[in-house]
Each structure stands twice: as C-alpha cells, then as structure tokens.
N, C-alpha and C positions, 0 to 999 in steps of 0.2 A: 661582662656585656661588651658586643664589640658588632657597633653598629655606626659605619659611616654615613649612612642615612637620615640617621635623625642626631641635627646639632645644635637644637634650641631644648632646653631645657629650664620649667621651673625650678623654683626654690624650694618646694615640697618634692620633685620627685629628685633635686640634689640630695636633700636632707634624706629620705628612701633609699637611696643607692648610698651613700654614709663613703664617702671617696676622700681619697688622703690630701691633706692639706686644706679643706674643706671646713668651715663652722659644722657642729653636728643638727643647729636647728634653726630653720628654715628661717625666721625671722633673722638671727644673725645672719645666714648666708645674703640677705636680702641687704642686712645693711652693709656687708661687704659692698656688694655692687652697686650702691651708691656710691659709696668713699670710692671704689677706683675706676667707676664710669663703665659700667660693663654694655657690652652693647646690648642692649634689648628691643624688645619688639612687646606686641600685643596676646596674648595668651590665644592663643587658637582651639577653638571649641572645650574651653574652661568654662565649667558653671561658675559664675562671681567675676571674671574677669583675671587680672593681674597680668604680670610680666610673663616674658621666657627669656633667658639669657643665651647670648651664643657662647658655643663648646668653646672659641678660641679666647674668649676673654676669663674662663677657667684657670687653674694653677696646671704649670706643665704637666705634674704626676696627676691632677684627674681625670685630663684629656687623655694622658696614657692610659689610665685604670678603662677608662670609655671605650681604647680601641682609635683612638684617632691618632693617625699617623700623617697623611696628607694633608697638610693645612693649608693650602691654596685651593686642590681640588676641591676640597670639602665646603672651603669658603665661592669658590664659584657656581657648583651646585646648588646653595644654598640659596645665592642670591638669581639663582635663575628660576629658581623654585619660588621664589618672594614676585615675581614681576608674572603677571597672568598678559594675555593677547589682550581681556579686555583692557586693565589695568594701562599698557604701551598707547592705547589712544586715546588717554587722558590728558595726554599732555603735562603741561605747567601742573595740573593736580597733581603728578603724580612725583614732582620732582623733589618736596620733602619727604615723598614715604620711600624713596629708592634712594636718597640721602643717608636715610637711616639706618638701613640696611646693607650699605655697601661698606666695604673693606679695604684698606687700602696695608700692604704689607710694607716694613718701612726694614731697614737695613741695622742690626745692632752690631755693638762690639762688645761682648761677655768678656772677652782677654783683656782688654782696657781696665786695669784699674783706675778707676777715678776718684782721688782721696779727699772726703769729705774728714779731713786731719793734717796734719804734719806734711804731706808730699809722699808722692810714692813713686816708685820707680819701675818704671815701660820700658819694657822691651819693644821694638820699632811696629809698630802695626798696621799698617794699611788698607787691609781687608776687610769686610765685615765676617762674622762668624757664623750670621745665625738673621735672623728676619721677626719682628714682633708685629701682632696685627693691632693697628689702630682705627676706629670707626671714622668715615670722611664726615659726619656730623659734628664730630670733635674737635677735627683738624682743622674744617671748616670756620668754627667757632672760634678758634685760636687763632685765626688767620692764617695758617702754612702750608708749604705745598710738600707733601709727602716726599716728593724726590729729593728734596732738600734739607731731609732730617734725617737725624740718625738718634738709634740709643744707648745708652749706655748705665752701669749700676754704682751710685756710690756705695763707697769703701768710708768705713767712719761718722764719728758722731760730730765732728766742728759745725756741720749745719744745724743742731736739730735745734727747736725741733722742726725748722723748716723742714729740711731731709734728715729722713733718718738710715742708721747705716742698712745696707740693699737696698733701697729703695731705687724705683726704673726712672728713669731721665730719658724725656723725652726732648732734642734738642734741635733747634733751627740753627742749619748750618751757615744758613744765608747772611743771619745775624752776627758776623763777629767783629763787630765795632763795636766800640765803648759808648752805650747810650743812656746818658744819668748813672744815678749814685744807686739806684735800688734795684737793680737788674743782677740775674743770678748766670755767671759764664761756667762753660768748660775753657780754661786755660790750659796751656803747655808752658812749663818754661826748663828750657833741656830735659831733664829723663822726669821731670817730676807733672803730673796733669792733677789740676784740682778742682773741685766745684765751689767758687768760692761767688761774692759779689764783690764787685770790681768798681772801683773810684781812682778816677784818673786826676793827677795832677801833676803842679807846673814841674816839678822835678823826677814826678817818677807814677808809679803806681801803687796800690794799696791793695791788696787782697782780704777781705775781712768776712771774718767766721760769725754768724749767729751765736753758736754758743759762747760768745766771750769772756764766759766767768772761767773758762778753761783753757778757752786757744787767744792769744793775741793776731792780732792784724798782722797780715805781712806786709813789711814795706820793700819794692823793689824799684832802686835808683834808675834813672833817664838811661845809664851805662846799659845796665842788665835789662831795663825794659826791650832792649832793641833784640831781643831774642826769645819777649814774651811771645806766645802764640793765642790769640784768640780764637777757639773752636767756633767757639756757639753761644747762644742763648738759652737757656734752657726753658720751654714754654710751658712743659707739665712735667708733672712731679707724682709717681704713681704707687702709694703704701699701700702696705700689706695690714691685715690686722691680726692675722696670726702667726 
C-alpha cells in the first residue's frame, strides 16, 4: 500500500494491514499508543467512534511498509487537511483542536551513544542526523519549546527500569543546570556521555544509576567536575513494548 494521502489510521485497520513491528491485534496496538503518546485525533466517520493515529508516530519500518517517505510534507498536508475555512473563524474555539494536531519536527542524534551503563565513547558530533516528530500538545504539556530540544537513544540498562536500553529521550537543551537531586541529565564528561541523575555536591558531583543493585554511583571530584558538561534535561522518556 503506498498512499501519501491518507495518514491517520486506526488500530483495527493497523491490525488488517498486519505491518512489521506492529502488535498483531488491535487492542495491543491501542495500548501501545498510550504508553508512547501517539498522536491521535477523532475517528472520522467510524460507526462507535474511537481514535485514529497519525502515520508519523508509527515505527519507522510501518511507515516504510505504508509508502511514507516525506514526513514533513505529509505532516503539513495533513494538518491543512484538519483546519476547514469554517473551522479558522472560530477563533480561541479552535485553538485546542489545532493544538492537537500539529506537529512540531525536533532535531535527533542516532550517532550519539548515550550510555545508560558504564560510559561510552563519542566520536565528536555536532550535527543532527535525522529529525523525530513530537505532537505540540505534548510539548506544550511539558513545558518546552521545540527549538530547544533535541533526541537522542539510550544505550544500556543502568536506568531501568526508568529507561530502558533504546528507549527515545526526549531532551530540553535549555535545561543544563543542576536542579535538585531527582532530575534525569544528558552529561558529557570527555569521550564518555551518560543518562544518569545528577546530585551535585560540596566537593564534586555524583552520577547515580536506578538500577543500583548492578551499577554504583559515579563520584566525580570538584577537579574532573570542571570538564563535566551538562547537555540537557531529559523531559520524556519514550518505550517500546515490542
């Protein structure tokens, strides 16, 4: 099937087309899209109602199997297709249902290992690689402004089971100051970047693992602090369940 026109899709006609990486039946695919926030909307002329989901918050290989290839165009179409002439002179009515439906594409780094373990070693990167779409309903909700985040994938199980290893990180760049003891960073400190939570004290810093029965805390003295880097904040946290 290869149709850039239509990019809403329910979870009876996902489970019909039977796409890889996909739950095989409709109720899991459903509770997928809870757990990772998919964007939805309202079933459009469905007897009983329910959701549709959009194509871009699908796994990359369904969207391929679908025939979608432009994901900006497809997402701008889509939401020109959501806003009708009378709909625009609604005003303030209309400002949570064009909320819901908009898109906001945010900038990731697939090359970035980010080790939820031991440390891992980066090669110098400064580009993004690649663009993930997040709903501004969401972003909204979290507080942040699109331009100012970026994503990236842990490597490793030292978080879980807060994160687990792939799982997408979604990260406020704006945020990299040390605020309280239970906030989750991207750090840098020389080739190694980690997703750890960060506790600052008088002589140094602390990087500390959730699963602790496995990883100990890192301690890093006032010395070596002076070349920690704090990325980000990381505001969501996006698993898989298959």
């Amino acid at each position: 099937m290869k149709s850039f026109d239509k990019v809403w899709f329910s979870a009876k006609e996902l489970e019909e087309l039977d796409l890889p990486d996909l739950p095989k039946q409709a109720t899991n695919i459903t509770r997928k899209a809870l757990k990772e926030l998919w964007i939805k909307r309202d079933a459009v002329g469905v007897k009983g109602g329910g959701n549709e989901y959009h194509i871009t918050s699908l796994p990359r290989k369904a969207q391929e199997a679908l025939g979608f290839k432009s994901g900006i165009n497809a997402i701008k179409d889509s939401i020109v297709r959501e806003i009708t002439p009378e709909e625009q002179n609604k005003g303030s009515e209309l400002s949570g249902t064009v909320l819901n439906n908009i898109i906001s594409m945010i900038d990731s780094f697939a090359s970035i290992k980010v080790s939820a373990g031991f440390g891992s070693f980066n090669e110098c990167v400064t580009k993004p690689d690649g663009q993930e779409p997040y709903a501004d309903s969401l972003l909204h909700t979290l507080g942040v402004n699109a331009k100012k985040c970026a994503v990236f994938w842990a490597s490793g199980d030292s978080m879980y089971p807060t994160i687990d290893n792939g799982d997408q990180l979604l990260v406020d760049l704006s945020r990299n100051e040390i605020r309280g003891d239970n906030n989750i960073y991207i750090v840098q400190n020389g080739d190694s970047v980690w997703v750890k939570r960060v506790k600052l004290l008088w002589d140094g810093v602390e990087l500390i693992s959730d699963n602790r029965e496995e990883y100990e805390l890192i301690k890093i003295t006032a010395d070596q602090a002076q070349n920690l880097q704090i990325i980000g904040q990381v505001v969501h946290i996006g698993h898989s369940l298959v």
